[in-house]
Structures are given as structure tokens and as C-alpha cells.
DRENTORTOR-905064 format. One record per residue: residue in three letters; x, y, z of N, C-alpha, C in turn. Coordinates in pm, whole numbers, plus 32768, in hexadecimal, padded with zeros to 4 digits. Layout:
<atoms>
ALAXYZXYZXYZ;...
</atoms>
This chain:
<atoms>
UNK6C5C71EB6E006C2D72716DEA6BDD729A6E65;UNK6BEE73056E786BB4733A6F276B5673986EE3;UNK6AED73816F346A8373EC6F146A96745D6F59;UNK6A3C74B36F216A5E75706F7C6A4475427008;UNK69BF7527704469C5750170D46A4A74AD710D;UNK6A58745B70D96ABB73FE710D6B3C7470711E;UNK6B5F74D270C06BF9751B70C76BD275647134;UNK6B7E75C471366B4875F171AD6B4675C27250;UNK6B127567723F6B1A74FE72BC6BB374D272D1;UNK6C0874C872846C8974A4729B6CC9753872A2;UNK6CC5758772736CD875E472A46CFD764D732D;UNK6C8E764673326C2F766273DA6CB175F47443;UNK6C97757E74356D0A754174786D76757F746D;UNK6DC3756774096E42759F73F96E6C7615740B;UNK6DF07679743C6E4276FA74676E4076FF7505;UNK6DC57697753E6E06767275A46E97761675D5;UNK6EC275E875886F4375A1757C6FB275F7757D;UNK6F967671752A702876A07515705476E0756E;UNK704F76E275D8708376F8764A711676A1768E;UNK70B9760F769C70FB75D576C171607562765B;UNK7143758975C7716D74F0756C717C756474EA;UNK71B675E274BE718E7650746171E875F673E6;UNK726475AA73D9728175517386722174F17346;UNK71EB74BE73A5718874497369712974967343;UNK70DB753373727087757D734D7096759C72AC;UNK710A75E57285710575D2721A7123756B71A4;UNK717D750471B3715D749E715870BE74607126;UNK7071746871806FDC7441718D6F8574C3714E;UNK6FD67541714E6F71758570FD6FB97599709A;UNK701375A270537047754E6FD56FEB74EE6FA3;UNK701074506FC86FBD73D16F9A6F0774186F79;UNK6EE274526FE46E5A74796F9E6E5374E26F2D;UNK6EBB752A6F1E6EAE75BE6EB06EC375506E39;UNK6F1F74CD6E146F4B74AD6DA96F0E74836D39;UNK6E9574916D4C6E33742C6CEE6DDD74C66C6B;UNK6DEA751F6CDA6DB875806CC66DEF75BC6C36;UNK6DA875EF6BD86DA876176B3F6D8276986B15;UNK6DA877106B146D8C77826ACF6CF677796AF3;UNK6D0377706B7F6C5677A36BF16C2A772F6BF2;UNK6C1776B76BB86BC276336B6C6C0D76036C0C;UNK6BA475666BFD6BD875136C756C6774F26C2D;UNK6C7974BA6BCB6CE574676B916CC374866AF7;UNK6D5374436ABA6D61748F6A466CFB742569C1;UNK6CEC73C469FB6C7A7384699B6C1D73D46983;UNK6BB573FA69FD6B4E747E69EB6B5874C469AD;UNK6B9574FF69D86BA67574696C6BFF756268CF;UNK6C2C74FD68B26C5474F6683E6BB974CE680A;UNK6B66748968256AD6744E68096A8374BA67EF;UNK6A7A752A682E6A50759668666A7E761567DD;UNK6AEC75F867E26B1C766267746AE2762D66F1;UNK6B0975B466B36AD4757166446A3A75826609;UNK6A0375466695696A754D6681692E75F76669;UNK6957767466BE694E76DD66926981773B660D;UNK69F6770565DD6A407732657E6A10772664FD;UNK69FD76AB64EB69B576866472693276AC645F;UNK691076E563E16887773663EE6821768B63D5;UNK683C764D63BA67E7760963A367CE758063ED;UNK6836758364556817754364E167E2758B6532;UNK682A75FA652C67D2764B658F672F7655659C;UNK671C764C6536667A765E64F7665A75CA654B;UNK6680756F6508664874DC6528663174CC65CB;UNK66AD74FE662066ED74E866A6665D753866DB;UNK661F75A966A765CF75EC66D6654B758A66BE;UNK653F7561666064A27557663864BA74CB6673;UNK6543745E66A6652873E8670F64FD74226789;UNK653974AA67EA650074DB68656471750C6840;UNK6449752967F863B3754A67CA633874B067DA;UNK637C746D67B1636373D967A1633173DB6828;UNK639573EF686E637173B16911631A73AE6963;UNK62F6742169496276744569666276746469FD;UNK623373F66A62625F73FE6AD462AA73906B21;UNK62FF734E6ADF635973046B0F640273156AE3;UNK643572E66B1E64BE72FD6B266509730D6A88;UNK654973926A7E655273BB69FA6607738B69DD;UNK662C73946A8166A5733F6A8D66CE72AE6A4F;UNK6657727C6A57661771D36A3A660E71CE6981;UNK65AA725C696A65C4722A68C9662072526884;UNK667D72B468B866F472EF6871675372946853;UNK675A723568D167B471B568CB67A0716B688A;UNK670F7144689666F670AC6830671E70DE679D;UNK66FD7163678C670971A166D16776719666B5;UNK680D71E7671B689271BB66C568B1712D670A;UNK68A370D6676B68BC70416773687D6FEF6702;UNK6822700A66C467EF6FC0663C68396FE965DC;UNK686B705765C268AC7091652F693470536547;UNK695A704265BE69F1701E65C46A156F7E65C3;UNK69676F6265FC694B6EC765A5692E6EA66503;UNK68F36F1764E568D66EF4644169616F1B63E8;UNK69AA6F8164006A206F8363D46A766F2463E1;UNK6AC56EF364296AF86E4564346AC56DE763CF;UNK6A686E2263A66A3B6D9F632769F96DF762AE;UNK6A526E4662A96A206E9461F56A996E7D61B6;UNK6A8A6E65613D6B236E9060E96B506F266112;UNK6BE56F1160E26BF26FA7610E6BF0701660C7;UNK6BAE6FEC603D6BA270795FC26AFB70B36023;UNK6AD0705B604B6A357080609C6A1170C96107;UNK6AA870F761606AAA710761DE6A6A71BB61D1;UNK6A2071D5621F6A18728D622A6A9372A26274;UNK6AC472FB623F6B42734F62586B17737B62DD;UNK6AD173DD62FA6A817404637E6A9C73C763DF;UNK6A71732664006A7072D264436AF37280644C;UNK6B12725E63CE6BAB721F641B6C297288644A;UNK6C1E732C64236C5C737B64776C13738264DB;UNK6BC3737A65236B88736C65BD6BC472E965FE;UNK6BA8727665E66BD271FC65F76C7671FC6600;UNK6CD7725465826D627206659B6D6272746632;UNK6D6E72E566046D85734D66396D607342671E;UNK6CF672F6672C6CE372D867B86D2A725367BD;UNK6D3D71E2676E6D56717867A96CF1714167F4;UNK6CF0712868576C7870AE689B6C25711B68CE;UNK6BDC70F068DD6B33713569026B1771096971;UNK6B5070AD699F6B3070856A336B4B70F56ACF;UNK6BB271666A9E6BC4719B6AEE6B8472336AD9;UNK6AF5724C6A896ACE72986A5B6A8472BD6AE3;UNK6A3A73326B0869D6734C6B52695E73A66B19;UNK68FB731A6AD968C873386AAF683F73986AE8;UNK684973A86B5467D274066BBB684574866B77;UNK68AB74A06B8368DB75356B8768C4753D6AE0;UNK68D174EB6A9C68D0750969ED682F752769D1;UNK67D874F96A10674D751D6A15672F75C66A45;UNK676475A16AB1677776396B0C676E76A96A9D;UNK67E476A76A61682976E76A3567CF772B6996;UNK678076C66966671076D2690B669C76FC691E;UNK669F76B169BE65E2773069BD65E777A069EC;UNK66A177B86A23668778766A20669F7893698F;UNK66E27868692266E278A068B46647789A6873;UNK65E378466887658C785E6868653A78C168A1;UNK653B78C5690964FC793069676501798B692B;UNK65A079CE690A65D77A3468DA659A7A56682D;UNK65757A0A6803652B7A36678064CC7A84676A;
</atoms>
């Protein structure tokens, strides 16, 4: 996953390139557009992103964990909150499971490719916005 600076910076190169290499110019800005999701870095995010906002009653929670934070990384507790639920689910029966949460969970698949700074982002302008 390439961060905004990083596309930028590759960027900037590659339009000096297309001069001399405009084939290889665009395959390379391809490979960087592909990860990219309805604006989101990738489509984990924002499937994470949609879930956590959608539901009125994650949403609530998702807010009052960035509230939590206080002044440390709100990126940091958003993660640990659904990386624990997606640990405590794995070991509930399944008449027990919140519906909420295991449609967040099937629905992204792995969480590893989440970005959780932009899913934070993305909450303290909605809070802002209140």
C-alpha cells in the first residue's frame, strides 16, 4: 500500500519519464491507481469505514473510541477495538455473534490491509462536523 506522499513522489518522477519511456509511464501509473477504492486507499478501508459509519450503533461506539483518545493516536484505538472484537468473535457460539460486527468482519475480510490513520481521519471530521 503506497502512501499519498509516496504516489506523489512517484509521480513527480514519472512525468519526468514520459518523455522518454511513456509505455512504461503508464503501466506504473496503473500499478499505483489499483489499490485505490471509491476515494479510500483500498477497498478494505473503506469497506471498514462504511460499516463502522453505517451502523447507528457502531457509529456511536467508533466515535466515543476517538473520544477515548484523547491525545494519542485515535488510529491506535480504533484498531485495537475492532482487532479485539474480531478476536472475541472467533470464540463465541454463533447464536451470540452481533450481527453488526460479523457483517463488518465477513464483509472486509482481513483487516490487515485496513488504513487505520484514514478510518480515524475520516471520524474526527465527522465529529468535528457535529
Amino acid at each position: 500500500m503506497y502512501s499519498e506522499r509516496d504516489k506523489k513522489i512517484w509521480k513527480q518522477r514519472l512525468d519526468g519519464l514520459y518523455k522518454t519511456q511513456p509505455e512504461a509511464v503508464q503501466i506504473a501509473r496503473e500499478i499505483l491507481r489499483c489499490d485505490e477504492y471509491n476515494g479510500w486507499v483500498n477497498r478494505e478501508t473503506c469497506i471498514t469505514a462504511m460499516h463502522l459509519s453505517s451502523d447507528e450503533d457502531l457509529y456511536r461506539q467508533t466515535l466515543t473510541k476517538i473520544g477515548e483518545a484523547g491525545g494519542g493516536s485515535a488510529a491506535v484505538v480504533v484498531e485495537r477495538w475492532v482487532k479485539d472484537h474480531h478476536t472475541i468473535l472467533h470464540h463465541e457460539p454463533p447464536n451470540r455473534l452481533p450481527r453488526n460486527w460479523c457483517n463488518l468482519l465477513a464483509d472486509v475480510g482481513s483487516l490487515w490491509r485496513v488504513d487505520w490513520e484514514e478510518v480515524a481521519a475520516y471520524f474526527e471530521g465527522e465529529e468535528a462536523g457535529l
